[in-house]
Backbone as JSON, one array per atom type, in Angstrom:
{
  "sequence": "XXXXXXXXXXXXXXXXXXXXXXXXXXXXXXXXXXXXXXXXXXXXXXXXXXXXXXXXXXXXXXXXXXXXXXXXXXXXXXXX",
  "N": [[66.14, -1.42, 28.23], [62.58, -2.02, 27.48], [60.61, 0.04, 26.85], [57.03, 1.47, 26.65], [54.82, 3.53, 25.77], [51.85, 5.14, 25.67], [49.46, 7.32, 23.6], [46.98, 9.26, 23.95], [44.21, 11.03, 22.33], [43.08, 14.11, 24.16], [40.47, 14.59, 26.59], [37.34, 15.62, 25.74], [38.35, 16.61, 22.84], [37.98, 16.22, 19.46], [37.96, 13.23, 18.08], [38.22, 12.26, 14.79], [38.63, 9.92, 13.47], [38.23, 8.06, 15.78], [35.73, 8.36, 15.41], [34.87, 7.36, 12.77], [35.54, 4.39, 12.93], [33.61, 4.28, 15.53], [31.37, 4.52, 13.8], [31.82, 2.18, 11.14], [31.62, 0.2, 13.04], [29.13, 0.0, 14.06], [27.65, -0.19, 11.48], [28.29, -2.58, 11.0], [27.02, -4.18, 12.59], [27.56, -4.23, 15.14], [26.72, -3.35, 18.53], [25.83, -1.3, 21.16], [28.14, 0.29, 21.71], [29.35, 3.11, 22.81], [31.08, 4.89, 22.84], [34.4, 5.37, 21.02], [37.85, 5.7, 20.79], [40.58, 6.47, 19.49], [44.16, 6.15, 19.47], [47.67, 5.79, 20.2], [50.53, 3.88, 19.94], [53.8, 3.89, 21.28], [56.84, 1.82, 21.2], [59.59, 1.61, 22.71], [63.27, 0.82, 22.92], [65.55, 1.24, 25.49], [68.45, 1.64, 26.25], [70.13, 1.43, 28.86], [70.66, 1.23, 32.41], [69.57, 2.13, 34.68], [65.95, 2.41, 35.7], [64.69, 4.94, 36.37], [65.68, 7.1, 35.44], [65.63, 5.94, 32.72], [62.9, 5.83, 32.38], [62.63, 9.06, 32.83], [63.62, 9.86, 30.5], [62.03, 8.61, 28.63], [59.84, 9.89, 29.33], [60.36, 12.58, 28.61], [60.88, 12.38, 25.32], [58.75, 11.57, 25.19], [56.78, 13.76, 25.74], [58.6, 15.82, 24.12], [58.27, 14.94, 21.54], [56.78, 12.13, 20.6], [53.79, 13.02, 21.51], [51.6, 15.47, 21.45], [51.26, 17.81, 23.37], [49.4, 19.5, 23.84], [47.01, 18.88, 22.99], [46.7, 16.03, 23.27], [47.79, 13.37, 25.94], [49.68, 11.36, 27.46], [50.65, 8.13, 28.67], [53.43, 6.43, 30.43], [55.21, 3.36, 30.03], [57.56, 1.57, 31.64], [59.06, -1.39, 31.05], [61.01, -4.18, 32.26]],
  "CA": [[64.82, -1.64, 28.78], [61.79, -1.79, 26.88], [59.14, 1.37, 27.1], [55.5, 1.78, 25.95], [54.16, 5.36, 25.47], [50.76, 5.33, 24.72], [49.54, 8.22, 23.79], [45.3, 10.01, 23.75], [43.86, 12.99, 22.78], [42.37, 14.47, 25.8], [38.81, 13.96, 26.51], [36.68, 16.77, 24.37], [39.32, 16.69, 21.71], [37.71, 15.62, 18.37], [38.67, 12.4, 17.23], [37.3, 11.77, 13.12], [39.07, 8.25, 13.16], [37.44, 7.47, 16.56], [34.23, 8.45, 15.02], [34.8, 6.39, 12.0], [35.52, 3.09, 13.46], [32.8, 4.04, 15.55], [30.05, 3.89, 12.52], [32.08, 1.38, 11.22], [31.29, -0.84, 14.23], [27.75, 0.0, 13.98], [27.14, -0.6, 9.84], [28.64, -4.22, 11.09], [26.14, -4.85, 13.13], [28.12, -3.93, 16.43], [25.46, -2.84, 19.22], [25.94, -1.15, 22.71], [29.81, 0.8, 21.85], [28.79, 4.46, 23.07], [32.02, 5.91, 22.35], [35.55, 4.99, 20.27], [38.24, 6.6, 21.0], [41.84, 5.95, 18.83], [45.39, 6.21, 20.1], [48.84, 5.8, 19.01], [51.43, 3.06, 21.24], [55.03, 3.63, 20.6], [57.54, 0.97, 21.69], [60.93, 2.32, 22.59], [64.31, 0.11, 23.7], [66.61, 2.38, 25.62], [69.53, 1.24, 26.83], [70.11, 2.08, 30.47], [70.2, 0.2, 33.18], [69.0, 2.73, 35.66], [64.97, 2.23, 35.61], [64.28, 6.1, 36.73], [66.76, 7.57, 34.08], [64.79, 5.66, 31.25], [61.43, 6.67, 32.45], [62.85, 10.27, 32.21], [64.51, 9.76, 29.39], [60.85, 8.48, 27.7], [58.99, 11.09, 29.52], [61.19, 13.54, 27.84], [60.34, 12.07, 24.1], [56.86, 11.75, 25.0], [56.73, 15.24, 25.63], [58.92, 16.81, 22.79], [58.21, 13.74, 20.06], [55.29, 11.84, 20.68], [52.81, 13.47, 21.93], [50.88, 16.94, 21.19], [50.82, 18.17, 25.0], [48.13, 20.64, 23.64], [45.6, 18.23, 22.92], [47.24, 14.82, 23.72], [47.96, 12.93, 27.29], [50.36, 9.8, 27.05], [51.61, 7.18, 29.79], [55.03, 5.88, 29.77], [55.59, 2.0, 31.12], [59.05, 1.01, 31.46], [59.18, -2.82, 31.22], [62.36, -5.26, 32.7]],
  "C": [[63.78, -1.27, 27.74], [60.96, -0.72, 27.2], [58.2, 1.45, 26.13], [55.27, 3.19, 26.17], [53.3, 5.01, 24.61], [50.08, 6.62, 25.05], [47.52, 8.67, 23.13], [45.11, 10.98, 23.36], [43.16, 12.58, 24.24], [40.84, 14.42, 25.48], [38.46, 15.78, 25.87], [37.75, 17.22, 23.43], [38.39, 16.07, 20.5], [38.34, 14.88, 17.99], [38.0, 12.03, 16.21], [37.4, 10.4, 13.09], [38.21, 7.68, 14.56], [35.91, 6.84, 15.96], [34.13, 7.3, 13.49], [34.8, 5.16, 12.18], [34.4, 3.13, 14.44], [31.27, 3.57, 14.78], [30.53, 2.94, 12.12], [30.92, 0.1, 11.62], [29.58, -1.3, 14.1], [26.93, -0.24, 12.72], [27.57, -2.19, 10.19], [27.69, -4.92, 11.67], [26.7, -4.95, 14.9], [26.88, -2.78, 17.52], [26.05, -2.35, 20.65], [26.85, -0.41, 22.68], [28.96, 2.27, 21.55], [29.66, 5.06, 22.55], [33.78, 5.06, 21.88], [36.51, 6.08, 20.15], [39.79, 6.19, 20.52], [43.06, 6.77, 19.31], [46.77, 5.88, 19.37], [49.91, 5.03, 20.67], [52.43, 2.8, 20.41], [56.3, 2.63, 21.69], [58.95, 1.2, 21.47], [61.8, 1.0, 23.4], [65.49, 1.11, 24.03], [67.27, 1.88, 26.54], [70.15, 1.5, 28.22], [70.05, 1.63, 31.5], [69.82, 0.66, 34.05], [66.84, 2.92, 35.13], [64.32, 3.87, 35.62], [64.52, 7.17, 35.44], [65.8, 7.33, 32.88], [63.52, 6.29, 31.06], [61.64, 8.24, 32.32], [62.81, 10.52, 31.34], [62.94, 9.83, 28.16], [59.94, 9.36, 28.06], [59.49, 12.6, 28.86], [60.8, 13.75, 26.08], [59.48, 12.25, 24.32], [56.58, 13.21, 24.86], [57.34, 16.06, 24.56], [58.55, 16.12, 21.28], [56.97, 13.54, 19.73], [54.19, 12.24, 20.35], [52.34, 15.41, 21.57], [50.86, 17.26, 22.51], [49.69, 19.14, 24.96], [46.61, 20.26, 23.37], [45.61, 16.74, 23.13], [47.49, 14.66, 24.86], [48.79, 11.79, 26.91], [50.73, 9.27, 28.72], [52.99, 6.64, 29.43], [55.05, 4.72, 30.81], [56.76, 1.31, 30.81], [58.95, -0.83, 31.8], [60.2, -3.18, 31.57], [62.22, -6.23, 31.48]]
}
């Protein structure tokens, strides 16, 4: 099964790269984008044919791999 894990800082976390692609945006001539906020989407295939199991399985990575749980948040979407 395929899995997505995308993964945020948490809201009042400093993001520099947010903030850069925000100016960016705005030296381009980009008007109205209040806030930019950059992420990280990892694409896992895990073998399993139990749907529950996998989502464990990637909630498990997300949490020890992935993700920072100290200043990061992620989703996990198990695809068919």
């Amino acid at each position: 099964m395929k899995v997505i894990v995308t993964v945020h800082l948490k809201p009042g976390v400093l993001d520099p790269q947010g903030v850069t692609i925000s100016n960016a945006l705005l030296s381009m001539g980009y008007t109205g984008i209040t806030d930019v906020r950059a992420g990280k989407v990892f694409e896992l295939v895990i073998d399993d044919g139990d749907t529950e199991a996998t989502r464990q399985k990637a909630e498990e990575i997300a949490h020890r791999l992935l993700a920072n749980p100290v200043i990061e948040t992620y989703t996990v979407e198990v695809l068919r």
